[in-house]
C-alpha positions in Angstrom: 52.8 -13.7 -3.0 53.4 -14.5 -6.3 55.3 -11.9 -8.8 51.4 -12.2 -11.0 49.9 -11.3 -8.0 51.8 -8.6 -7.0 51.8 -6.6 -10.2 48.0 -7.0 -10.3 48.2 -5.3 -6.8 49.9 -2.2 -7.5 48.4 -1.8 -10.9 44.9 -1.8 -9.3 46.5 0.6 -6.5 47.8 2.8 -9.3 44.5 3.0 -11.0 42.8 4.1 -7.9 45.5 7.2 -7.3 46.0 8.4 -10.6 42.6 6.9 -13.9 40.0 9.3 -14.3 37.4 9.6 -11.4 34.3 9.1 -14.0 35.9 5.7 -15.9 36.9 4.3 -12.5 33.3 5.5 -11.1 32.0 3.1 -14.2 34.8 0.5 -13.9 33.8 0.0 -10.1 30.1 0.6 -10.6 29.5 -1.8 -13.2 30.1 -4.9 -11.3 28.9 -3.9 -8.4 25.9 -3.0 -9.5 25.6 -6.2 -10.9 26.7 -7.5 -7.7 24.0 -5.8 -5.9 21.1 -6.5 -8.3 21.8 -10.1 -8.6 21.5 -10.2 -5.0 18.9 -8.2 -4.1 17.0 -9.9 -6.9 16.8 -13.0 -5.3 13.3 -11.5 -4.0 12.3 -10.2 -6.9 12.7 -13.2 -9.0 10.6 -15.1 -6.8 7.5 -12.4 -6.6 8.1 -12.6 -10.5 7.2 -15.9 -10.4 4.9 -15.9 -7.7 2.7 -13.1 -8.7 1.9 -14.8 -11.7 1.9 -18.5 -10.5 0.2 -18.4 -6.9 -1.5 -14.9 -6.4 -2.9 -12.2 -4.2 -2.1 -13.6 -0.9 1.4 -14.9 -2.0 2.7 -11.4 -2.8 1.1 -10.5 0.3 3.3 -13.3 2.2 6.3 -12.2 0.5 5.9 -8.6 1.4 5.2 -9.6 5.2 8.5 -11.7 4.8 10.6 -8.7 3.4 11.2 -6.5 6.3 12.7 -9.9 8.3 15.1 -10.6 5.0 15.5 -7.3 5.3 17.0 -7.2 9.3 19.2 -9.8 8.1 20.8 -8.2 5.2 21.2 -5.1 7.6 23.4 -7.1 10.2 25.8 -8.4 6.7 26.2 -4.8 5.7 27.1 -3.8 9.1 30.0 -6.0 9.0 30.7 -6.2 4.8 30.5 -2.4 4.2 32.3 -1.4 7.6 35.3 -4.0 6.8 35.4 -3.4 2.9 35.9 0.3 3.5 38.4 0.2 6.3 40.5 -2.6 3.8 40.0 0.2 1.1 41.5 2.7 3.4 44.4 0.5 4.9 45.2 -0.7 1.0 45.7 2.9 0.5 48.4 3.0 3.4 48.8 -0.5 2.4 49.2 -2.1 5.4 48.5 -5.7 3.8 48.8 -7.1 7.3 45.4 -5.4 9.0 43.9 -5.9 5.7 44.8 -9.8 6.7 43.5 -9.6 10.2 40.2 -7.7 8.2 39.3 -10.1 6.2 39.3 -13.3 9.1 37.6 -10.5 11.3 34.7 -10.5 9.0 34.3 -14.3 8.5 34.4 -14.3 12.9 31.6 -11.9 12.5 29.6 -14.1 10.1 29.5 -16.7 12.7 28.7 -15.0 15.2 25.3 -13.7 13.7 24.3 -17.3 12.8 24.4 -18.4 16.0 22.4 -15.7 17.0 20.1 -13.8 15.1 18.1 -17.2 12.9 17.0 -19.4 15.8 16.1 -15.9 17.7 13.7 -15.6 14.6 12.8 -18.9 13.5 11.6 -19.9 17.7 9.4 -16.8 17.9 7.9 -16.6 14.5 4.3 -15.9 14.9 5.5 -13.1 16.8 7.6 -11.8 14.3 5.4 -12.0 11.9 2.6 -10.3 14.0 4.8 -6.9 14.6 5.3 -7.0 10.3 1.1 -6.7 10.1 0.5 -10.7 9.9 -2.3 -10.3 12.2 -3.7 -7.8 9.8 -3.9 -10.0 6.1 -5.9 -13.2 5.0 -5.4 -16.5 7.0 -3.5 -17.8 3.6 -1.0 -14.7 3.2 0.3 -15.6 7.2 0.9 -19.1 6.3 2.6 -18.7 3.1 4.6 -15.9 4.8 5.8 -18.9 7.8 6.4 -21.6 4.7 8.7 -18.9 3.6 10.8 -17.8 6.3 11.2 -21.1 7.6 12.8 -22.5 4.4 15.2 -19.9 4.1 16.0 -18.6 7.4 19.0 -20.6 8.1 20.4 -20.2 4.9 21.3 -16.9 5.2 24.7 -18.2 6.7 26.0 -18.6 2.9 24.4 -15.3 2.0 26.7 -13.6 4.4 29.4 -15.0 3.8 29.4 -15.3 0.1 28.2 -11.0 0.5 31.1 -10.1 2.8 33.7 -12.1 0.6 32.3 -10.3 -2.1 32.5 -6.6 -0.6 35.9 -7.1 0.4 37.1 -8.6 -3.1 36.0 -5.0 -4.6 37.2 -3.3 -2.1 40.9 -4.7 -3.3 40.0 -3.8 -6.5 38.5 -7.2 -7.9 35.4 -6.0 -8.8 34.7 -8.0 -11.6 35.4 -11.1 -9.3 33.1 -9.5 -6.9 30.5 -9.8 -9.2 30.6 -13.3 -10.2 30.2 -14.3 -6.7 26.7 -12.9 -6.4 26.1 -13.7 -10.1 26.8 -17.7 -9.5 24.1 -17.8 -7.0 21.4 -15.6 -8.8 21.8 -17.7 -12.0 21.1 -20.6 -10.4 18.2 -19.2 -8.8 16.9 -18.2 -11.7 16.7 -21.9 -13.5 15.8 -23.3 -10.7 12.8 -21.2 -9.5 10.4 -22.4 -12.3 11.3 -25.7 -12.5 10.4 -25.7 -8.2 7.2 -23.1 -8.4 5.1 -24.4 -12.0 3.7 -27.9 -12.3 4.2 -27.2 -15.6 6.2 -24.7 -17.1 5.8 -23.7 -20.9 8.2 -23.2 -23.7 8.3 -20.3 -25.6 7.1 -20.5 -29.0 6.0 -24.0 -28.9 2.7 -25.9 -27.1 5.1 -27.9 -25.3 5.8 -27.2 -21.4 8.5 -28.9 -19.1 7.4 -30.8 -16.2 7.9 -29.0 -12.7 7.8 -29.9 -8.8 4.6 -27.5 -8.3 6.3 -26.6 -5.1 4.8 -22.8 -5.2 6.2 -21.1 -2.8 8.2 -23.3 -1.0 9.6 -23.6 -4.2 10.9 -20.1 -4.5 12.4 -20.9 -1.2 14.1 -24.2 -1.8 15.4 -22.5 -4.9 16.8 -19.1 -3.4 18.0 -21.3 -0.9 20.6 -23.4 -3.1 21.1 -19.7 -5.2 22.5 -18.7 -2.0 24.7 -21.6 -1.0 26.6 -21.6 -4.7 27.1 -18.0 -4.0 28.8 -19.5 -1.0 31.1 -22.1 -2.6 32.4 -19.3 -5.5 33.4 -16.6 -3.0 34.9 -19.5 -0.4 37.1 -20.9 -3.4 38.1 -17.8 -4.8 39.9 -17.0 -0.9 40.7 -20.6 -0.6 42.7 -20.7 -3.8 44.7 -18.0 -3.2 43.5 -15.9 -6.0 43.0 -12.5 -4.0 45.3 -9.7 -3.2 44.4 -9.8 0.3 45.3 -13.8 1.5 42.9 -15.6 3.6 44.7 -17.0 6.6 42.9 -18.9 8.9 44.7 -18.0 12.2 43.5 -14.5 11.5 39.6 -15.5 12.0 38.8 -13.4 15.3 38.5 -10.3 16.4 41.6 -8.2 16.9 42.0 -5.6 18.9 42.3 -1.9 17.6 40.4 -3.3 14.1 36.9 -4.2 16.1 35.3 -0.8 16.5 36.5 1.7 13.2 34.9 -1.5 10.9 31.9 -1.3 13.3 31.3 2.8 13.2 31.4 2.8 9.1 29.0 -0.1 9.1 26.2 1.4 11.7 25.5 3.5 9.3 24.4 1.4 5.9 23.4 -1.1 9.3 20.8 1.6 10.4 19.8 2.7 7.3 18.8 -1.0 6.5 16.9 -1.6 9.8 15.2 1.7 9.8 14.2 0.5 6.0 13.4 -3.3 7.8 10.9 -1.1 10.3 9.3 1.0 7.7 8.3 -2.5 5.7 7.4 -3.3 9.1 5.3 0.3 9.6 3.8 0.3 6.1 1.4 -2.6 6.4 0.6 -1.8 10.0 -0.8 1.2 8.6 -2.6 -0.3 5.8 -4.1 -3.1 8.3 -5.1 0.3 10.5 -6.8 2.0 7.9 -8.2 -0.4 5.8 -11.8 -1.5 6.1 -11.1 -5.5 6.4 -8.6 -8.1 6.4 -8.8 -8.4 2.2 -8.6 -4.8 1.9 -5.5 -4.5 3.8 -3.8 -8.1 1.7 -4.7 -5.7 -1.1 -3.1 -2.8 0.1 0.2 -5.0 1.1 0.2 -6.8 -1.8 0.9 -3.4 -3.6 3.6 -2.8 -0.9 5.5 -5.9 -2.5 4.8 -4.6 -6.0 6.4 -1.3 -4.5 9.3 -2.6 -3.5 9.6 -4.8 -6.0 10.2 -1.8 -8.7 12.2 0.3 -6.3 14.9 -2.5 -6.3 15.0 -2.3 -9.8 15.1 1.1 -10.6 17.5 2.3 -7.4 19.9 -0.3 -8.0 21.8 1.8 -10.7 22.3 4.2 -8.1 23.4 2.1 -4.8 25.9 0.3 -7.5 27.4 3.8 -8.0 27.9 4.1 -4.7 29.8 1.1 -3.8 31.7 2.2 -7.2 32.5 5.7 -5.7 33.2 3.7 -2.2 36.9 2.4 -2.8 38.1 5.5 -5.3 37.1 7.9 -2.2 38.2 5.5 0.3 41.7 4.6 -1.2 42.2 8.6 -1.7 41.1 9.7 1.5 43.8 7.1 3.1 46.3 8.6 0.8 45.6 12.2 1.5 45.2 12.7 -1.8 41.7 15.4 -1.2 42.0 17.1 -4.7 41.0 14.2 -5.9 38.3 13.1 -3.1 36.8 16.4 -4.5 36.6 15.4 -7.9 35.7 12.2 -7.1 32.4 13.0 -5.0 31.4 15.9 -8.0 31.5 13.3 -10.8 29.7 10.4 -8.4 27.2 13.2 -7.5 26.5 14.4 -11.4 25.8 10.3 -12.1 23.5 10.0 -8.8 21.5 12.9 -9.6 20.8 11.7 -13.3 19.9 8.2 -12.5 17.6 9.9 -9.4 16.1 11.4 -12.2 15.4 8.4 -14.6 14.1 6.6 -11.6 11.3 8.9 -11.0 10.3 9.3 -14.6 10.1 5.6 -14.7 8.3 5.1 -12.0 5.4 8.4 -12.3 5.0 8.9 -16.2 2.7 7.0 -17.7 2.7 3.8 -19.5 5.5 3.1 -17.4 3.8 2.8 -13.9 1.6 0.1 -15.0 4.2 -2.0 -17.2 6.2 -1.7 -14.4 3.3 -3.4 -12.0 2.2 -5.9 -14.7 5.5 -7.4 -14.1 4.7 -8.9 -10.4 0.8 -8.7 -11.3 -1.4 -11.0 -13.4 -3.5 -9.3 -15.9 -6.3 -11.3 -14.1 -6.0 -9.3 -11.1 -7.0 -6.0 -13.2 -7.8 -4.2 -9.8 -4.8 -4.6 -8.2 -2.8 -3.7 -11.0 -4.8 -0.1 -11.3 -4.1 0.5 -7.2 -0.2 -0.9 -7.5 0.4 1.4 -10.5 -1.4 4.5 -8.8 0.3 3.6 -5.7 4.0 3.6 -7.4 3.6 7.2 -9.6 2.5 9.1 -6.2 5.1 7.5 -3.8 8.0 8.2 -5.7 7.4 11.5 -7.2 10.1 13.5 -5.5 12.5 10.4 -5.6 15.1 12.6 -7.8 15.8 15.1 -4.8 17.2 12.3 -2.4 20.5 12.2 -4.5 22.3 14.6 -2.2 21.7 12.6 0.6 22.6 9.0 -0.7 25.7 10.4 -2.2 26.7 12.6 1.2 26.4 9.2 3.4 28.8 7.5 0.5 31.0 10.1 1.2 31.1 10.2 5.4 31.1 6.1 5.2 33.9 6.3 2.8 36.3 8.7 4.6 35.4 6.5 8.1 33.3 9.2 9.4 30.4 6.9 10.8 28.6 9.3 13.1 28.1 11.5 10.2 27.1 8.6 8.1 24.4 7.4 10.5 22.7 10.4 11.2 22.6 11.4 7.6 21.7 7.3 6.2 18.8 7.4 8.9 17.2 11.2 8.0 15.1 9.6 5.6 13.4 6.8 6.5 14.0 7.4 10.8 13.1 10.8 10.8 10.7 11.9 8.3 8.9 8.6 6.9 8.3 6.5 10.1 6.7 9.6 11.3 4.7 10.8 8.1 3.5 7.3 7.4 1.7 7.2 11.0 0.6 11.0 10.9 -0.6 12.0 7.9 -3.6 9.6 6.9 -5.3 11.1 9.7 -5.1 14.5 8.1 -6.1 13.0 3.9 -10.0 11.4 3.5 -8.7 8.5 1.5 -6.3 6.6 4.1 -4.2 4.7 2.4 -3.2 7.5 -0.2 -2.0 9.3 3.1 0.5 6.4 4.2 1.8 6.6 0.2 2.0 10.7 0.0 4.7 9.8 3.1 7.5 8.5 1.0 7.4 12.0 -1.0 7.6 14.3 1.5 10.4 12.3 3.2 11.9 12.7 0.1 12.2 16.3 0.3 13.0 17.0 3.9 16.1 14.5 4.0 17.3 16.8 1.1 17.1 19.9 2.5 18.5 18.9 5.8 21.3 17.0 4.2 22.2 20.4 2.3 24.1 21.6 5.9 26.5 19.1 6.4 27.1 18.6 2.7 28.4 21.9 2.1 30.2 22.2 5.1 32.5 19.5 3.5 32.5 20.6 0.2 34.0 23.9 1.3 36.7 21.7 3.8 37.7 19.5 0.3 38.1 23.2 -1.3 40.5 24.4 1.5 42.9 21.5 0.9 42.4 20.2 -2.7 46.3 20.4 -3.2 47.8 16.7 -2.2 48.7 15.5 0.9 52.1 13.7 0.0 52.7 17.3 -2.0 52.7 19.0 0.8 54.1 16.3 3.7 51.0 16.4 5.6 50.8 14.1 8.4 47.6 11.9 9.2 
């Protein structure tokens, strides 16, 4: 390793013992919640585009698509989140060479899946597809939804890996590097989408318009497709070149014993919390398709689903980027025993959750801000859907500000390596209170559909309360031994 590379090392190990827990909360946060929105905005770029370029039905497709993309990006958390927060913890004790054997375990996970999980998928489609609620919508939402999966199925090889490269580059401390592996891929995305979608696309300003492919929506898929695979080539070169704190080494692609299972418990959780969110997308328009009085009703109903979701990845990313900010701080303190300042650490990550909670719900329940939030995925042609998506949005997330306890309390568990903690907390939620609620309550409300949307709410508040127990358990156990570890010669 090179002298450059070594001072770089132990400065960004310094930082993480001994800056301030709110700038290092911001310096970690920052890029990674640019990170994490440039990725997870792969999908809403395209309903952008789509909801204004190829209608009712396509939004409907998308939506039908989601929870699949969804079950996907849950299997790349499960190994990218478990591995980036035991290579946090190890850095801290810095053993560099399981951090080595970390890293090729990862890219011998990524494999794996893809020789798995997308021909399981792509050979039993319809089926798929009929357990999201495709048997439920219009003829024309189920085959834009198969046009779309099709496409990009397979290319969620260089998602994974150009995401798992990228977790484990911030959880060495690169975060900014971290960042411009997603960012690569998003940007190029983002040209290319119009250009593939619009037949024409106009410039601003002018009565001019570029010519386009007039793909529609195997557009948006030909064009998240190459997104992802530059996303790919950044975060492969960055390894390659040897530009990383932790080398790539390609004898150390496998799985090694004694680092297989600890990467594997911190990742079930985020892993669960992802499919459990895969299987509500998969509940919600099964619902909708129960209790609504035809197939166009119900492509109505799901077409605000995707306009749902759509906003809730805009206004929650600010607060999953602070948690994979407070992710390495906790993670590198916790392996150094340093617990006074875990403490600190998990107040001031808790006091910027709770705020952001806030904003989120104001944004997304006071009006204007509802309907300019819909107008952005609906045409102002489609006047009807944009009153029901906007109603929809202010009474779904109008206890969204309570759920802060509970994101930041599964940081915490994942962070320290305690996964069985992490999972039962990351699944309260959506497992235990909104699968549930969604089925149960519209037969207890007149108007249906406003039943399956008063769910999200009261999920809201039950995961809080139930997430108070274990939360200040651990508070008061972080109070007990708030002096240092290496102060005191405690022993792991």
């Amino acid at each position: 390793m090179s002298l450059r590379a070594q001072s770089g090392g132990e400065d960004a190990r310094r930082e993480l013992a001994e800056a301030s827990p709110a700038r290092l909360i911001f310096k970690y946060s920052w890029p990674a919640l640019v990170a994490m929105s440039l990725n997870a905005l792969y999908s809403v770029v395209d309903r952008f585009y789509i909801g204004h370029g190829c209608g009712e039905a396509a939004i409907a497709a998308l939506t039908l698509a989601f929870p699949v993309m969804m079950l996907f990006a849950a299997f790349g958390v499960f190994v990218g989140v478990g591995h980036a927060a035991l290579m946090s913890i190890r850095l801290g004790a810095r053993d560099m060479d399981a951090c080595e054997k970390l890293l090729g375990q990862l890219v011998a996970f990524k494999l794996a899946f893809f020789c798995v999980l997308p021909p399981l998928v792509y050979f039993n489609l319809d089926t798929v597809l009929g357990w999201c609620g495709g048997n439920g919508v219009s003829d024309e939402a189920l085959g834009f939804a198969k046009t779309y999966l099709r496409i990009v199925l397979f290319s969620h090889f260089f998602s994974h890996i150009g995401f798992g490269l990228s977790a484990m580059m911030r959880a060495e401390g690169a975060a900014v590097q971290s960042m411009a592996a997603l960012a690569v891929g998003f940007g190029v995305n983002v040209v290319l989408d119009p250009f593939f979608i619009f037949t024409k696309i106009p410039l601003p300003r002018t009565s001019l318009a570029l010519p386009g492919l007039g793909l529609g929506i195997e557009g948006a898929a030909f064009a998240t497709v190459i997104g992802m695979f530059a996303s790919f080539l950044y975060a492969v070169w960055r390894y390659l070149s040897g530009r990383t704190l932790v080398k790539f080494k390609w004898r150390c692609i496998g799985f090694h014993r004694g680092l297989v299972l600890k990467p594997c418990g911190i990742g079930l959780a985020p892993f669960l919390q992802q499919l459990f969110g895969a299987a509500i997308n998969v509940v919600l328009p099964l619902a909708f398709a129960k209790w609504a009085v035809d197939k166009a009703a119900a492509t109505t109903q799901i077409a605000s689903l995707g306009v749902f979701q759509s906003v809730m990845i805009l206004v929650v990313l600010p607060v999953l980027g602070t948690q994979q900010g407070l992710q390495p701080i906790i993670g590198y303190n916790w392996g150094a025993r340093n617990f006074k300042r875990v403490r600190s650490t998990l107040f001031a990550g808790f006091s910027i959750t709770t705020i952001l909670c806030f904003a989120a719900t104001v944004l997304q329940t006071v009006p204007p801000f509802p309907r300019l939030l819909a107008s952005l995925f609906v045409s102002s042609d489609n006047p009807a859907l944009l009153d029901i998506a906007s109603r929809d949005l202010a009474v779904s997330n109008c206890m969204l500000w309570c759920i802060s306890l509970n994101i930041v309390a599964t940081t915490y568990f994942q962070s320290i390596g305690r996964p069985l903690s992490a999972i039962v907390l990351s699944t309260l939620r959506q497992g235990a209170c909104l699968i549930p609620a969604a089925w149960f309550l519209p037969y207890f409300i007149s108007d249906h559909a406003l039943g399956v949307w008063l769910a999200m709410p009261f999920s809201d508040v039950a995961c809080c309360l139930m997430t108070a127990v274990p939360a200040a358990y651990h508070l008061g156990f972080l109070k007990r031994v708030r002096f240092s570890a290496h102060e005191k010669g405690m022993k792991t």
